[in-house]
C-alpha positions in Angstrom: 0.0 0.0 0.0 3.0 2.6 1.1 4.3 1.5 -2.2 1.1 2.6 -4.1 1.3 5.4 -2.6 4.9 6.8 -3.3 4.9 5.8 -6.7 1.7 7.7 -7.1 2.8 11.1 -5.5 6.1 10.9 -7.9 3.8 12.2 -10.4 3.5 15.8 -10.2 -0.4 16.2 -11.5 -1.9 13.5 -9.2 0.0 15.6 -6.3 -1.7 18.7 -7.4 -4.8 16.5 -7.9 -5.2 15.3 -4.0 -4.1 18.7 -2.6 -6.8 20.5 -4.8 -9.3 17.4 -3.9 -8.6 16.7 -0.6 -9.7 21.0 0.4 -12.5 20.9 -1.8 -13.7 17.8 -0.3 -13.7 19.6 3.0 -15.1 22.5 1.7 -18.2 20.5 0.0 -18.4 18.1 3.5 -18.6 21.0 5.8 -21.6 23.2 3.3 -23.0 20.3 2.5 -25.0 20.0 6.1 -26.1 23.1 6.0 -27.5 22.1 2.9 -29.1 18.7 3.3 -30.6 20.1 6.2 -32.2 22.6 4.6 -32.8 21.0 1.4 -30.7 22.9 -1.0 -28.5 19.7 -2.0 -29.4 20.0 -5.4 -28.1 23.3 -5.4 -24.5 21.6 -6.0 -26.2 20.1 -8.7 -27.8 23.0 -10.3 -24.3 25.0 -9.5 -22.3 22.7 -11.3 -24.1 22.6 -14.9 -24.0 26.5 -14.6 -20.0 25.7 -14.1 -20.3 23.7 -17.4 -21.5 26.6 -19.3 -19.0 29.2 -18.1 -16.2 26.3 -18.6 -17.0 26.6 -22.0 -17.5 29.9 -22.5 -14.0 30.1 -21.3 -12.5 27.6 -23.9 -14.2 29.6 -26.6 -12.3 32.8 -25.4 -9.5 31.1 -24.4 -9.9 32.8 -21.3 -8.6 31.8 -17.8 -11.3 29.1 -16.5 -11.4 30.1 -12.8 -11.7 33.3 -13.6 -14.4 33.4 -15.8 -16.3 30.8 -13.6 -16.0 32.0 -10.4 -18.6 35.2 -11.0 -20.5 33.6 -13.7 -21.4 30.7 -11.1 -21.4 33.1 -7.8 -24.2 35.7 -9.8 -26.6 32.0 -10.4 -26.4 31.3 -7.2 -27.7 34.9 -6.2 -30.2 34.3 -9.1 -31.2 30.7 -8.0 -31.9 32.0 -4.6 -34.1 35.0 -5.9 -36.2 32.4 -8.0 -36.7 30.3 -5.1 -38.4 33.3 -3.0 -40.5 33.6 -5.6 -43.9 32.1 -4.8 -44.2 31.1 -8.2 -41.1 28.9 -8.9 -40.5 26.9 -6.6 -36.6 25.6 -5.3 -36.2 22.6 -7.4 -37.9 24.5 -10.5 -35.5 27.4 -10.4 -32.6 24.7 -9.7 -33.9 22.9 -13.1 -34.7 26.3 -14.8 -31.1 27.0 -14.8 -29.2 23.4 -14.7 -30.8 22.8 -17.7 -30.7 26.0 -19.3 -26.8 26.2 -18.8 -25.8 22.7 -19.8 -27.9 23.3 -22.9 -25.6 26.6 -23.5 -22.4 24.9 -22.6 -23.0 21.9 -25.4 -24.2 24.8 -27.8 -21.1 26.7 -27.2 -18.3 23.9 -27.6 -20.2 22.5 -30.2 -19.9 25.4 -32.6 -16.2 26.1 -31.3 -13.8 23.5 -30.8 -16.7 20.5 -31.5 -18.0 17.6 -29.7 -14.4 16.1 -28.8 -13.0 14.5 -25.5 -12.9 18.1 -23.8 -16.7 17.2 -23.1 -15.8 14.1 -21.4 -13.4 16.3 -18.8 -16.5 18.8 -18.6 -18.7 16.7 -17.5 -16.8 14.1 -15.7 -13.3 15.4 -14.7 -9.8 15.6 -15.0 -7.2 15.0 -13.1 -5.1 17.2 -15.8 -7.5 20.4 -15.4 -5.2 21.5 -12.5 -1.9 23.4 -13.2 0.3 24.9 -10.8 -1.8 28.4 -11.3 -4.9 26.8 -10.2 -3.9 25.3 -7.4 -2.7 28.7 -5.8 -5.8 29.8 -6.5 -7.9 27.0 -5.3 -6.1 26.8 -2.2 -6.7 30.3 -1.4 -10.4 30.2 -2.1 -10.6 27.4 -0.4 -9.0 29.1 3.0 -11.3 31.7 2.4 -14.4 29.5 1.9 -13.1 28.3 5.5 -12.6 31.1 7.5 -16.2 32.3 6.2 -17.2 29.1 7.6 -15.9 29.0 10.9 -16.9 32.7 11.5 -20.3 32.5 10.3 -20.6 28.7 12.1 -23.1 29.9 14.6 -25.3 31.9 12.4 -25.5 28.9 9.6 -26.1 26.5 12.8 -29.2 28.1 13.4 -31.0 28.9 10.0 -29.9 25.5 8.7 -32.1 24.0 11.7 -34.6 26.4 12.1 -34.8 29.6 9.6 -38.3 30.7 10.8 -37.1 31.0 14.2 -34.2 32.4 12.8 -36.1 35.7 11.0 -38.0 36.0 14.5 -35.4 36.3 16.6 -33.1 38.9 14.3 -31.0 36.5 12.6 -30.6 38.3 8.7 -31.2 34.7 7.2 -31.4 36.4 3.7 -27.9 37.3 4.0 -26.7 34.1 5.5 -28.5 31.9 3.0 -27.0 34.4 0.7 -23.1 33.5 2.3 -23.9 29.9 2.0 -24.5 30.1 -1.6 -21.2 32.2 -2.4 -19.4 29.7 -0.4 -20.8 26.3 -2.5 -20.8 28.7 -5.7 -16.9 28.3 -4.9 -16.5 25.0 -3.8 -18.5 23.8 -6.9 -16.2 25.5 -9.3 -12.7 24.6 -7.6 -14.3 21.2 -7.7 -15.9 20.5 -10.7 -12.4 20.8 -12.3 -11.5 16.9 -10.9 -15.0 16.0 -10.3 -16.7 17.0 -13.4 -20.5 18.9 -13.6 -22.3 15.6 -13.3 -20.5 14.3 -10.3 -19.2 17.3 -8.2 -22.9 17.3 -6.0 -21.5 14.3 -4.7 -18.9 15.6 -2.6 -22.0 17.9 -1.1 -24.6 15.1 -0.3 -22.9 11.6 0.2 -20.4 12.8 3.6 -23.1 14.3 4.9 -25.4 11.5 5.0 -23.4 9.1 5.8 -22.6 11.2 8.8 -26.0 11.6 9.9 -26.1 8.0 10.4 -24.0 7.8 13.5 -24.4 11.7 14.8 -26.9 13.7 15.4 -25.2 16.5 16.7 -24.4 19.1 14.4 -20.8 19.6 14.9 -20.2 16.2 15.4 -22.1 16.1 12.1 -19.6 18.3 10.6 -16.6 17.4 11.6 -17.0 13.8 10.4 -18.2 14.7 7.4 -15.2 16.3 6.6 -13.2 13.9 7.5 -15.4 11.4 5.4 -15.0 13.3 2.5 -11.3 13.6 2.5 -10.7 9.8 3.4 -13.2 8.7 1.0 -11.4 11.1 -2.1 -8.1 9.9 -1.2 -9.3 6.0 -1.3 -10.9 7.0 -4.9 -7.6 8.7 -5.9 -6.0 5.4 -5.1 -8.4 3.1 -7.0 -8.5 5.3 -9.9 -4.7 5.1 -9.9 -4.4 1.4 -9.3 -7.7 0.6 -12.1 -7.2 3.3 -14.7 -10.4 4.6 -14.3 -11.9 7.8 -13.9 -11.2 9.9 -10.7 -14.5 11.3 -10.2 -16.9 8.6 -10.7 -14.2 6.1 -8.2 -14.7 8.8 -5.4 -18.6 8.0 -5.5 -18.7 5.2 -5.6 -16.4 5.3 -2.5 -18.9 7.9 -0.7 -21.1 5.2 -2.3 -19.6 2.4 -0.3 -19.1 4.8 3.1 -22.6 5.6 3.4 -23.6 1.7 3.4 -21.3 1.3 5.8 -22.4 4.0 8.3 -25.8 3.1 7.5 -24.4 -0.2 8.9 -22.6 1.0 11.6 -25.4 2.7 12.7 -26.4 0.0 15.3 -22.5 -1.3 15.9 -20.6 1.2 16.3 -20.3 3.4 19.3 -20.5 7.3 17.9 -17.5 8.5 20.2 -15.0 5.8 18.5 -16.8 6.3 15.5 -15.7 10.1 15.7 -12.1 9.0 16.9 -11.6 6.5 14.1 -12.6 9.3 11.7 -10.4 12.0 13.0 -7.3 9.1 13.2 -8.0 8.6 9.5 -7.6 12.4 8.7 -4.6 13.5 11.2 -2.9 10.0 8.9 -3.7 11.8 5.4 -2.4 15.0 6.7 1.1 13.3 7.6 0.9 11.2 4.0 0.4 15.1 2.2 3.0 16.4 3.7 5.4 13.8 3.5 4.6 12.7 0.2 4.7 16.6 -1.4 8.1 16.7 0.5 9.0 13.9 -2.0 7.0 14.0 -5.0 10.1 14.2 -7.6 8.9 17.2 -9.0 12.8 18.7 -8.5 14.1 15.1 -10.0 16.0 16.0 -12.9 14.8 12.6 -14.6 11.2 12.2 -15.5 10.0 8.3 -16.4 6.6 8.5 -18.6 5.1 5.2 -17.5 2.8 3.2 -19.5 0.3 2.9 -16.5 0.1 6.7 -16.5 1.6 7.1 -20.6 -1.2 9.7 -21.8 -1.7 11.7 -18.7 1.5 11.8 -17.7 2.4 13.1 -21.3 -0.2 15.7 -21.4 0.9 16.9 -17.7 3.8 17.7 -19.8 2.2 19.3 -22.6 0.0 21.5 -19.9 2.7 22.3 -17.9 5.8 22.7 -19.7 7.2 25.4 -17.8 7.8 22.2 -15.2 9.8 20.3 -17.0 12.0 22.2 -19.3 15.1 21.4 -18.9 14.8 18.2 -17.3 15.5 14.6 -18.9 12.4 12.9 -19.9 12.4 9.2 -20.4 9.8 7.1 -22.2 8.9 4.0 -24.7 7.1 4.1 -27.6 6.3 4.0 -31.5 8.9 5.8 -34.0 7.2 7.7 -36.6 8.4 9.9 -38.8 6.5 12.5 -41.2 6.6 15.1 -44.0 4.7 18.2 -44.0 4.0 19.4 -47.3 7.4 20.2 -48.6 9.1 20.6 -45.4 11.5 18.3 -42.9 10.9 15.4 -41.7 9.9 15.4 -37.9 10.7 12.4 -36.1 7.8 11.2 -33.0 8.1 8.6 -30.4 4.0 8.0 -29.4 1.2 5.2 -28.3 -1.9 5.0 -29.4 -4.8 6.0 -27.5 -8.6 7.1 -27.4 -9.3 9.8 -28.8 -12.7 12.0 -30.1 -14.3 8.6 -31.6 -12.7 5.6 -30.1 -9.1 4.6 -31.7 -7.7 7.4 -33.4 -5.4 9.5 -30.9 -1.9 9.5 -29.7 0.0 10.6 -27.2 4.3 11.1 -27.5 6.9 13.5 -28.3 8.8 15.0 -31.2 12.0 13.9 -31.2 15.3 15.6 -32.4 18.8 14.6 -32.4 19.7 17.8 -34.2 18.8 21.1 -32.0 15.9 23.1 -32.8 15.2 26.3 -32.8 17.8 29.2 -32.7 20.8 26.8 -32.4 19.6 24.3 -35.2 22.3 25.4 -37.9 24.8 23.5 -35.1 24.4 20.0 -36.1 25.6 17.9 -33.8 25.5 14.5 -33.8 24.6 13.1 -37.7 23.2 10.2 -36.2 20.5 8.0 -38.0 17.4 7.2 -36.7 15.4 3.9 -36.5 12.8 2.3 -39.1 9.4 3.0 -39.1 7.2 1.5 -36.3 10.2 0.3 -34.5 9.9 -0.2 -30.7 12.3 2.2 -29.2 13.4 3.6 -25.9 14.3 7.9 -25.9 15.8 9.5 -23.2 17.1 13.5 -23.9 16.0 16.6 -23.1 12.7 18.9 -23.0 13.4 21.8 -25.0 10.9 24.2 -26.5 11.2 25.5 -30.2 9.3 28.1 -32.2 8.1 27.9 -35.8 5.6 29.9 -37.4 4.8 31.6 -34.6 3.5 28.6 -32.8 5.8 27.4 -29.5 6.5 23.5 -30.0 8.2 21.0 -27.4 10.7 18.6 -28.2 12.9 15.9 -26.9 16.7 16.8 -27.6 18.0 13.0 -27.8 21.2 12.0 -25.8 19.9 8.0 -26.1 17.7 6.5 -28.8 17.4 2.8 -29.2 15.8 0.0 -30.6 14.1 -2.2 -27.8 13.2 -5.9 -28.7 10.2 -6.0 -26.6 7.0 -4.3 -27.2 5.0 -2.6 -25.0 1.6 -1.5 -25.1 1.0 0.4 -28.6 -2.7 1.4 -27.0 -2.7 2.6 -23.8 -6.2 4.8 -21.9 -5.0 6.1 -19.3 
């Protein structure tokens, strides 16, 4: 299991991936009882295909996605709550009135762009790739601040989530605090739809806090293993995912999936005070794996392995952020190809084969260069010759960058080339 683990947090994106998860599971566990118990939990939902839309609107205008999601998703969730005092639409018809209306907009507005392709797949079920090293500064420090608002406004939320009527009569502004408490998911649904995807984020909202509620009844107690629900539960699907090759969102549901059963179990088993221990134990150990695993997750290694468990992630991490990994020796296996465009060079490619828009047409590699690019490509070097066709080779050399035609390419300047007898996997999916 340690094992498992360390070779998973070698890889810089799934690092990013847990950090980013494992606050905006804590985020979504701690608003998510104030919503159950008032029954706003499909406002994750509704939230979240609003966060579709702006997502891509963004692509479109090849715009920042945070930033244009953040507002866009914080002014419906002042809207949703001004439909549902309205007498005449009700909460779950302004919730569909603008689900619907905004995942309509979002499949509208990538099909007339980039097209129905793969980017629809990480809409609406998640990446692990949508995180780079920009976005998790900035989902960190909205998820402090979603937080802090928490813990000041703690009180105040206590008492309209369990009582709002009560609330108005004694003074409580429940307006504004309703208000506060849809900011605060408006946030924690766009920092994590980005790994969880529109159709899965709610999750993280609903399932800790049930599960929860089947062993407290307190509301603290309620909240504080919630959160610590969430977290273990994201980290277990992070691992399955990892270990399965299959996608990170829908493995952390049907983890929250499997937790809830289990409390629901546990309900008449299981003393609440150990339950409440066990749950705290399981979070004080995934603090000490996060630190101790970011301390070593080889992002500073000089030499970077592209695995064929990981191949077309791990080469896209690459791809998305380059600044990373320039300069550093990148090692991988694959298919040599080489091409002609129009009456140009030929470029030389070491890929696999993977899924792409309609099943088995992509690829996933690196150009590959034994002569320098760029500024210093009138030096040759090294006339060396490169292998046939389809040969099964193994290239180690280093990330550079070049420019042509205005366009920024990357490239592997080759110290090692070889022919390898055995074949790996030409196909790979994850």
């Amino acid at each position: 299991m340690l094992a498992i683990v360390s070779e998973m947090f070698s890889f810089t994106f799934l690092v990013r991936a847990f950090v980013v998860g494992a606050l905006v599971s804590v985020c979504a566990a701690l608003l998510g009882v104030s919503l159950v118990l008032k029954r706003y939990s499909m406002i994750g939902d509704g939230l979240s295909h609003v966060g579709f839309g702006t997502l891509a609107l963004a692509t479109a205008l090849n715009a920042a996605p945070l930033a244009v999601s953040v507002p866009i998703v914080i002014a419906a969730a002042f809207l949703l709550l001004r439909l549902s005092e309205n007498s005449k639409i009700k909460g779950d018809a302004a919730i569909a009135l603008i689900s619907t209306g905004s995942l309509a907009l979002g499949v509208v507005i990538i099909s007339m762009t980039s097209g129905m392709n793969t980017d629809v797949c990480n809409y609406l079920f998640g990446s692990i790739l949508a995180m780079s090293r920009s976005d998790v500064y900035l989902s960190i420090i909205l998820s402090i601040t979603v937080f802090a608002l928490f813990v000041v406004f703690y009180n105040k939320l206590f008492v309209i989530a369990f009582d709002e009527n009560f609330a108005r009569a004694t003074g409580v502004k429940a307006g504004l605090y309703n208000m506060i408490i849809a900011v605060l998911t408006a946030l924690t649904i766009v920092l994590g739809m980005r790994i969880m995807g529109a159709m899965l984020i709610s999750s993280l909202i609903i399932f800790p806090a049930l599960s929860s509620m089947r062993l407290f009844k307190k509301f603290k107690s309620v909240t504080i293993c919630s959160a610590c629900v969430s977290i273990v539960c994201f980290f277990t699907g992070l691992i399955i995912s990892y270990v399965y090759a299959v996608p990170t969102g829908a493995s952390v549901v049907m983890i929250n999936i499997f937790a809830f059963l289990l409390f629901w179990a546990a309900n008449t088993l299981l003393v609440k005070k150990a339950g409440l221990s066990a749950a705290a134990g399981g979070l004080s150990l995934l603090l000490v794996l996060l630190i101790c695993c970011c301390g070593n997750s080889g992002a500073d290694t000089p030499l970077v392995e592209i695995k064929e468990k990981m191949f077309i992630t791990q080469t896209n991490d690459v791809y998305l952020n380059a600044d990373e990994y320039l300069g550093k020796t990148i090692k991988l296996e694959g298919i040599f190809k080489s091409e002609q465009y129009m009456d140009g060079p030929n470029y030389c490619f070491v890929i696999r084969y993977g899924p792409g828009c309609c099943g088995y047409d992509g690829n996933a590699g690196f150009e590959v260069s034994w002569i320098p690019k760029g500024p210093d490509g009138k030096k040759s070097l090294w006339p060396k010759e490169y292998p046939s066709a389809d040969d099964w080779v193994e290239a180690i050399g280093e990330l550079r960058s070049y420019e042509e035609d205005g366009y920024p390419y990357l490239y592997i300047a080759l110290s090692s080339l070889r022919v390898l007898e055995e074949r790996g996997a030409e196909f790979v999916t994850h």
